[in-house]
N, C-alpha and C positions, 0 to 999 in steps of 0.2 A: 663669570664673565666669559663671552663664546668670543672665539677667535675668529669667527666664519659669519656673515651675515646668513639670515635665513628664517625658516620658520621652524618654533619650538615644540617638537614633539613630546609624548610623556608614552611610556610602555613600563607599568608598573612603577617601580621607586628609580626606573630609568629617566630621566630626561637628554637629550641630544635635540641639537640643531640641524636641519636638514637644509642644506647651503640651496640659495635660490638660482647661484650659478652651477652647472655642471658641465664635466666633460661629452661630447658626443659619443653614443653607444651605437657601432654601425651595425645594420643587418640588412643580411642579401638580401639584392634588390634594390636599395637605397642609392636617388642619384646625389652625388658629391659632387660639390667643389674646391680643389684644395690646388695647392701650391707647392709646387716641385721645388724640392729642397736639395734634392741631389741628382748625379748621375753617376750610375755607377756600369757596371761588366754586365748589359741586357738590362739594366733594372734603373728605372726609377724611384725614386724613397719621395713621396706623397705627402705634406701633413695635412689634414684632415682634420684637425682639431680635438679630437681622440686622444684618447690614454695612448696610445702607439702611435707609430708614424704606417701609412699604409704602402704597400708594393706597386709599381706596376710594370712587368716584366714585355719587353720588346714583344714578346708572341702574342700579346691581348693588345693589341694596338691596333687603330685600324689607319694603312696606309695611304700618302697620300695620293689621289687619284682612284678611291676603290679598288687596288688592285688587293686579291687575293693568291696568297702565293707564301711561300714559307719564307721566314726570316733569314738573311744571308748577315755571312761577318761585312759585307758591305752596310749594311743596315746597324748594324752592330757599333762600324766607326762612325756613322754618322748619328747618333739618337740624336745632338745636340739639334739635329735638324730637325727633326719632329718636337720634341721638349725641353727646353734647357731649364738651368735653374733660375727664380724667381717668376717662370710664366703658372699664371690661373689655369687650373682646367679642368673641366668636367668630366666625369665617369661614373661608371656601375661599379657597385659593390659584388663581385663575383664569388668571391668566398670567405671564409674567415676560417683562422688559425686554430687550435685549440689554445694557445699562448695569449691569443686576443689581437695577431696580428693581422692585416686585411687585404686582402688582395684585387685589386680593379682591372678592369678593362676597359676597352674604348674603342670596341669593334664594329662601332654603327655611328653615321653621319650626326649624330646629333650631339654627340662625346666628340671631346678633345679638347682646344684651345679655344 
């Protein structure tokens, strides 16, 4: 009896179940939307519905009004202002960890909230 709904593979005198639900596997490039779970010191914690929870660090952000310009600790006290916890928001998958961790950004008008 399978613990896991799905469909019943055979590979020699192996048999497994291949579950119909799975985890999201991100790769660069891919737009997400997930849900801020935390804030933390520059950083956002993303879930993504992933095996991991994903990043999103104050410097891949994009501010509001276009402006470009580097990140200040003013910026820093304020993130709740751009993202707080429980807000939706879309982003780019900019890199991935070797651990499977994943990092976003949201440098262009069409990322964010």
């Amino acid at each position: 009896i399978a613990s896991v709904a799905g469909f019943i593979e055979q590979t020699n005198k192996l048999i497994f179940v291949r579950p119909i639900k799975t985890r999201y596997v991100p790769e660069v490039g891919d737009v997400i939307v997930g849900r801020v779970r935390e804030v933390g010191d520059k950083i956002w914690s993303i879930d993504i519905a992933g095996q991991l929870h994903a990043n999103l660090v104050l410097s891949a952000i994009h501010l509001p009004g276009g402006v470009h310009r580097r990140r200040t600790e003013e910026d820093a006290l304020e993130m709740r202002r751009f993202f707080k916890e429980g807000d939706l928001i879309s982003a780019e998958i900019q890199s991935l960890k070797n651990d499977g961790g994943v990092h976003l950004q949201t440098r262009n008008l069409k990322y964010g909230k």
